[in-house]
C-alpha positions in Angstrom: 95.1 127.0 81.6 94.5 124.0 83.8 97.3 121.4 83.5 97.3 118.0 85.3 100.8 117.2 85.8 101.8 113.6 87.0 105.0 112.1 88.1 105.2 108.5 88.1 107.5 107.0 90.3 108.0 103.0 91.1 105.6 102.7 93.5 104.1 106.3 93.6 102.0 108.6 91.6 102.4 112.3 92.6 99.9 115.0 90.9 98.8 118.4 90.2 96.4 120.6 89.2 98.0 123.4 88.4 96.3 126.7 87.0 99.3 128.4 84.9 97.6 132.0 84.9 97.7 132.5 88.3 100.7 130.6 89.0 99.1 128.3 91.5 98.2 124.6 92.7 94.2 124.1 92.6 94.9 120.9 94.3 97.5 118.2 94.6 97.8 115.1 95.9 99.6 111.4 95.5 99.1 107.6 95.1 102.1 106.0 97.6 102.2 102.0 97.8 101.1 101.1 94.3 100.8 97.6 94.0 101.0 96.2 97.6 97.1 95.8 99.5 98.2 99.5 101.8 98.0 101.6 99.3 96.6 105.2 99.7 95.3 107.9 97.8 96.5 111.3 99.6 94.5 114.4 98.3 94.8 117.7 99.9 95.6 116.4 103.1 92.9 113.8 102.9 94.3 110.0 103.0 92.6 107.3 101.7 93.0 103.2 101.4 92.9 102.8 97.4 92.9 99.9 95.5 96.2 100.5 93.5 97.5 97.6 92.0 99.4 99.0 89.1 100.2 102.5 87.9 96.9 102.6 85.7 94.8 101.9 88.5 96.1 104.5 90.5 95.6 107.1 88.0 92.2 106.0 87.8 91.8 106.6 91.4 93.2 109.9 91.1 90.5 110.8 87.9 87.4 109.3 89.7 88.0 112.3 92.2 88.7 115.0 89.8 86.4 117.4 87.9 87.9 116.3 84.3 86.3 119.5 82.8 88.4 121.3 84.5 91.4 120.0 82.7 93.0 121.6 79.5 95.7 119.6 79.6 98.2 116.8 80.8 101.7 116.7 81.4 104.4 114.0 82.8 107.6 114.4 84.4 109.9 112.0 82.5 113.8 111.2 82.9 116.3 109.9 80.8 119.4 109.0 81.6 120.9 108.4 78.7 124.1 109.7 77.0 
């Protein structure tokens, strides 16, 4: 199975594609600088100026250069810090 993972940061979007039967990345990449006019999409080692105002323009940036049929599906790193 193909699962898109994402870990949203403050100003960051990290991602994944990760196949989980053979236990490896198909790509990854991240969105650093969200919402200031530098931001850049880095994707296998390929960086790029993005237009990245807010979280959900980064993650659109980051499906315009995926194959979405690909994906099976999403996950998201999330912490709590409560008691």
């Amino acid at each position: 199975m193909n699962v898109l993972v994402l870990n949203a940061g403050s100003s960051s979007l990290k991602f994944s594609l990760t196949d989980t039967r053979a236990q490896r990345h198909r790509l990854r990449g991240l969105v650093e600088r969200i919402g200031l006019e530098q931001a850049r999409l880095t994707l296998e080692g390929r960086t790029e100026a993005v237009a990245a105002a807010d979280h959900a323009a980064a993650l659109q940036a980051v499906l315009r250069r995926l194959d979405l049929d690909l994906v099976e599906a999403v996950g998201h790193r999330v912490v709590h810090g409560g008691d």
